[in-house]
Residue, then its C-alpha position, 0 to 999 in steps of 0.5 A: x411462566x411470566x409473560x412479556x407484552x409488546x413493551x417489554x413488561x409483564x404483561x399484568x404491569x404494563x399500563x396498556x397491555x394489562x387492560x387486555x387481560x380477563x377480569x382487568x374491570x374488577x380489580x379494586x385496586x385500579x378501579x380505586x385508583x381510577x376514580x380517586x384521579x377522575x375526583x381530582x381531574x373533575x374537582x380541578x377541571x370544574x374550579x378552572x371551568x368556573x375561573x373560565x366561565x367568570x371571563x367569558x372564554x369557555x368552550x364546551x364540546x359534546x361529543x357522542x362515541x360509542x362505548x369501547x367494545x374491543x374494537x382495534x384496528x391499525x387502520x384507525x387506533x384511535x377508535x375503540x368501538x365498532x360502532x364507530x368503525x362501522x359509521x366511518x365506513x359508511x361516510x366513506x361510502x356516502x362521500x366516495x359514491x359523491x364523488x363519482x356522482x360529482x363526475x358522471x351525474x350531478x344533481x341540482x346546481x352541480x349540474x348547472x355549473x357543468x353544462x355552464x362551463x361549456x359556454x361560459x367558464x368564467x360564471x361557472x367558476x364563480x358558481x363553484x367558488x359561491x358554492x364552496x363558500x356558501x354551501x348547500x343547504x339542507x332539507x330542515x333549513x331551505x326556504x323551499x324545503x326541497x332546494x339545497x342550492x336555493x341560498x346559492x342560487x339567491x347569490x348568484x341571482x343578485x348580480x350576474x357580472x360580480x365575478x368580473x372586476x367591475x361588477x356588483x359583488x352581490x349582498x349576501x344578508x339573509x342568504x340562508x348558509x349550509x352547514x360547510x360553509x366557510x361565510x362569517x355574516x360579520x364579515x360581510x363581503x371581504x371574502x369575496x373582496x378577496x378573492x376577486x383581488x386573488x385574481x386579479x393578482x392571479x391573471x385578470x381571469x379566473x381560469x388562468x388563476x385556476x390553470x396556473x402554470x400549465x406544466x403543473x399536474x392535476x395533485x400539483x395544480x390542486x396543492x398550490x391552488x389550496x396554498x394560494x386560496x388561503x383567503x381572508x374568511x375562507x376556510x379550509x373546507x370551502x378551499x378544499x370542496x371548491x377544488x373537489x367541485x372545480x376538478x369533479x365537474x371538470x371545469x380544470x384539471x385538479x385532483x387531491x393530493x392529501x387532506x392538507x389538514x396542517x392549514x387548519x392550525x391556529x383557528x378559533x374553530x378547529x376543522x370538523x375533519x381535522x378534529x375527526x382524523x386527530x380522534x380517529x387515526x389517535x394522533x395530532x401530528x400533521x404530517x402522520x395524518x396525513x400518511x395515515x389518511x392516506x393509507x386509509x384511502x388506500x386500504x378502501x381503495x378510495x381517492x383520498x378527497x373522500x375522506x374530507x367529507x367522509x370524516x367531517x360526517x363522522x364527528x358531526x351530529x348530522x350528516x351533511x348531504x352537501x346537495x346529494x340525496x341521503x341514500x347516495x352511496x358508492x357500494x363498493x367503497x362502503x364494502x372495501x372500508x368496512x373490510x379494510x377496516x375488519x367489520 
């Protein structure tokens, strides 16, 4: 009897389904065919790359996946290996158990900014704000070898009053950057310009910029702060860690909504987790990452902002510790995902 697949088609014609059935590698035919169209796909791609190269525009990315093996999940369809599967699991976990770090014991500068916002939240907010934009530093580019926050603190040290309208905003030439950070040497200080103008815009003080309306909720406060925050130079991952560590370490009430990916559209440089959630959730459409992030971040019973970090790990050659230890890891998240995700 013939056999329909999901697409109404029998299932040894259907372009999709038929990858499915044993021996599909060994037909000739498609295997032919297959690499008649890869000769004609590389032949055209490599005389636009040589048009491309003589005008100086042409970009190349390497990225490493692992071969598909089978894997598929409806969680994440745009994986096609366990490999894979099993490294998104283990950033969720690194950047879940980040956060619960962030909130009960930070380290380093983290905690600095904490214990400052007691007596003084307005340097404690400019802290985060550098923070944010700068980044920590990690292990192989710190001046000190052992201090993540040794750029930040550089910045901070060069002039105390600079988050107030009259101060010296502080020279950041040579201050070494990590690798989230969202500050363009070119630039020099417009974005920090910008900012101290968003404020003065916003209130005179940052925490009435950052308060807002007080009817807001923390996901209301947090949504309309990002939109705010669109700054000249800052970059949708430094907006989006600067209101993670601002409701983290309890400065204001700001939890994550989504991952507002849909702000990193029409960038030079995509988004490291905008480009990771368009490979695995298998789609481009803003608004269907983000209901699938977030039914991801449900499934692993984690809060969505984990999967920020979680996914700009997963498609970069290194990890990211952003000022946490490499063995820093929420056991419990990384065992709800790799079920959720059925390792």
């Amino acid at each position: 009897m013939p056999t329909f697949c999901r697409h109404n088609r029998f299932i040894e014609r259907c372009p999709i389904c038929s990858k499915t059935l044993p021996g599909h590698e060994a037909s000739t035919g498609i295997s032919s065919r297959r690499a008649k169209a890869s000769t004609r796909v590389r032949g055209g791609s490599e005389r636009k790359a040589r048009t491309r190269v003589q005008s100086g525009d042409l970009r190349i990315r390497h990225e490493g996946r692992a071969a598909d093996d089978g894997y598929r999940s409806e969680l994440v369809p745009g994986l096609r290996a366990s490999a894979d599967a099993l490294r998104l699991a283990e950033e969720i976990g690194f950047s879940s158990g980040r956060l619960l770090a962030l909130a009960a014991d930070p380290p380093g500068l983290y905690a600095d900014i904490r214990a400052l916002a007691e007596r003084d939240l307005e340097r404690a907010t400019w802290a985060c704000f550098l923070t944010a934009y700068l980044c920590p530093l990690e292990d192989a580019s710190s001046p000190n070898g052992d201090d993540p926050f040794a750029g930040i603190r550089l910045a901070l040290a060069a002039e105390p009053g600079a988050w107030s309208p009259e101060g010296e905003l502080p020279d950041l030439d040579g201050v070494p950057l990590g690798p989230r950070t969202s500050h363009d040497p070119a630039r020099g200080v417009e974005t920090l310009i910008a900012y101290r103008q968003w404020v003065e815009r916003s209130g005179a003080t940052q925490a009435l910029a950052f308060v807002g309306d007080p009817a807001w909720g923390p996901q209301r406060r947090f949504e309309r702060l990002f939109e705010r925050l669109a700054l000249p130079g800052f970059a949708r991952a430094g907006r989006y860690e600067l209101l993670v560590l601002a409701g983290r370490l309890g400065l204001y009430e700001l939890s994550a909504d989504s991952l507002h990916l849909a702000s990193a559209r029409g960038l030079s440089v995509e988004d490291p987790a905008t480009l990771a959630a368009k490979r695995v959730f298998g789609i481009g459409d803003p608004m269907l990452l983000e209901r699938r992030a977030a039914t991801l971040a449900q499934a692993a019973a984690v809060p969505v902002e984990a999967l920020d970090l979680a996914l700009a790990n997963w498609i970069s050659a290194q990890r990211a510790t952003l000022g946490f230890p490499h063995e820093t890891v929420d056991g419990g998240a990384f065992e709800r995902a790799g079920d959720a995700l059925g390792l």
